[in-house]
C-alpha positions in Angstrom: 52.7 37.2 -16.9 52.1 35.4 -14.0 51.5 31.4 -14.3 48.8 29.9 -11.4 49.1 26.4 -10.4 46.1 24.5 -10.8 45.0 21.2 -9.7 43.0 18.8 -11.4 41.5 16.0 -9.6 40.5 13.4 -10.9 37.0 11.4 -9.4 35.9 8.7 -10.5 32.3 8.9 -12.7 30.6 6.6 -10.1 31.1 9.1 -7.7 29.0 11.8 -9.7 26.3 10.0 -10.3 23.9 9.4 -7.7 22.8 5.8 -6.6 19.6 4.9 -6.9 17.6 5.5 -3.2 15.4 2.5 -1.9 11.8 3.6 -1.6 10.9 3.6 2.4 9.1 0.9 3.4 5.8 2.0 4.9 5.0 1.6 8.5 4.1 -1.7 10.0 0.3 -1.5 10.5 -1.0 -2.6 13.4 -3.9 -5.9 13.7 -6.5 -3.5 13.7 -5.5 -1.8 10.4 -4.8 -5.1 8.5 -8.2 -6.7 9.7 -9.8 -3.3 8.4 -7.6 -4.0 4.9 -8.8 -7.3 5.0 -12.2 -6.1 5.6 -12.6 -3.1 2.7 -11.0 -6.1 0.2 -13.7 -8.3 1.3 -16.9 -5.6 1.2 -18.7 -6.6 -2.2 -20.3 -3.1 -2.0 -17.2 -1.7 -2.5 -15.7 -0.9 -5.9 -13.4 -3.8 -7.5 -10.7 -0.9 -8.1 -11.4 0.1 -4.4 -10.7 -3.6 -3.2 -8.0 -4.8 -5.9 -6.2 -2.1 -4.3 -5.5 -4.5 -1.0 -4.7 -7.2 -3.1 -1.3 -8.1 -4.4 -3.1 -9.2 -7.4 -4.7 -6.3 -7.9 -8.0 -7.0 -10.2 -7.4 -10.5 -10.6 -7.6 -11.2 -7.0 -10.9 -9.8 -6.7 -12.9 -13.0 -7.8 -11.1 -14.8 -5.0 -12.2 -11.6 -2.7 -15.6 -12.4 -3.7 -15.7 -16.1 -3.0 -14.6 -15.9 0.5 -17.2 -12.5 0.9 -19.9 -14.5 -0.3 -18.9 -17.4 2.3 -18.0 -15.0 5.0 -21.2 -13.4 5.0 -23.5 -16.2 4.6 -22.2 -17.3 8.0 -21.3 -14.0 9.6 -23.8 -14.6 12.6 -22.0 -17.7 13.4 -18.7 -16.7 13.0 -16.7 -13.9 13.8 -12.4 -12.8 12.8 -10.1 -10.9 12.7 -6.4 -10.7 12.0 -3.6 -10.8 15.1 -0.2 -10.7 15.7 1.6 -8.7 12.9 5.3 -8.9 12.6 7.9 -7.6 10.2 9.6 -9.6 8.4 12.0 -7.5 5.6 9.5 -6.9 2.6 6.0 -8.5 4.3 4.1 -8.6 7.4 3.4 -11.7 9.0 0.4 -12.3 10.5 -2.6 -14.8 11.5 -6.4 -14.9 10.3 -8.3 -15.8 13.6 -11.6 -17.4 12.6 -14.1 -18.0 16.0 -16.7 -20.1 15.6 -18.7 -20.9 18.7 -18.9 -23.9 19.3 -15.8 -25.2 17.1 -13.5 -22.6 19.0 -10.9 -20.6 17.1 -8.6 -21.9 14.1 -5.9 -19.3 13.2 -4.3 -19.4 9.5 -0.8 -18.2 8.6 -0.9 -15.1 6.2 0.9 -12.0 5.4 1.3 -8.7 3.7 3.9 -7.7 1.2 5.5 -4.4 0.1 4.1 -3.3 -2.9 4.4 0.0 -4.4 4.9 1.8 -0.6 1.5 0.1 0.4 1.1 -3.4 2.2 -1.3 -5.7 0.4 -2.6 -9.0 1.0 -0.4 -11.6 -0.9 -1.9 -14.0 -3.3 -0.9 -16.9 -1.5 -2.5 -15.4 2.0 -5.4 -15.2 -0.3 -5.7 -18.4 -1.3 -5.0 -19.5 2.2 -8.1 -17.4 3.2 -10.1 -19.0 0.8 -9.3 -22.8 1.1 -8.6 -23.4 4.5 -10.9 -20.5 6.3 -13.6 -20.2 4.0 -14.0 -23.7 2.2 -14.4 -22.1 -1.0 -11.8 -21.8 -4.1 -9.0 -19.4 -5.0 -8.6 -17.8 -8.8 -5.4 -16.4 -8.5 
């Protein structure tokens, strides 16, 4: 009988079981694509499932949605905005609201985006922002 050599090794267990993999952030949208977010979260004829879904809030956001709408739209022909220069910034996407009115010029407001589930939603705080200091009108969230 013949005798084999054999080699155990010995490796340790967190070796053999996989680490967990971050999800990939998604892709920095551009202004464009966050002022049409901005705009299907803001669209009353819209489904509150379809809009909640650019919120960070998610249904409970949509009553703030709906105050700045209702504001927005009531003065649409004197005002016009949109949203410009988007930058990363780890988990959000910084960014300002640019609100033109005519004769009163252009205001821009701080907000941003965050990370949430692989999608980029508006954050609460943005949309309170949106609501007191662009809209005059009051945040729920």
């Amino acid at each position: 009988m013949r005798i084999v050599p054999s080699v155990v090794l010995a490796v340790p267990a967190a070796l053999l079981i996989a680490a967990p993999v971050a999800a990939a952030q998604p892709a920095v949208p551009s202004a464009d694509q966050l002022t049409a977010q901005l705009q299907r979260a803001l669209n009353t004829s819209l489904s509150d499932e379809a809009r909640a879904a650019e919120l960070e809030g998610g249904l409970a956001a949509v009553p703030t949605a709906n105050n700045i709408a209702s504001v927005m739209d009531r003065y649409s022909s004197m005002m016009s905005w949109k949203v410009q220069n988007p930058v990363a910034a780890g988990d959000r996407v910084n960014a300002q609201l640019a609100v033109s009115i005519p004769v009163m010029g252009t205001r821009t407001h701080d907000i941003y985006w965050i990370d949430q589930d692989g999608s980029w939603k508006l954050s609460n705080v943005s949309g309170c922002v949106i609501a007191r200091d662009a809209a005059g009108t009051e945040c729920t969230v």
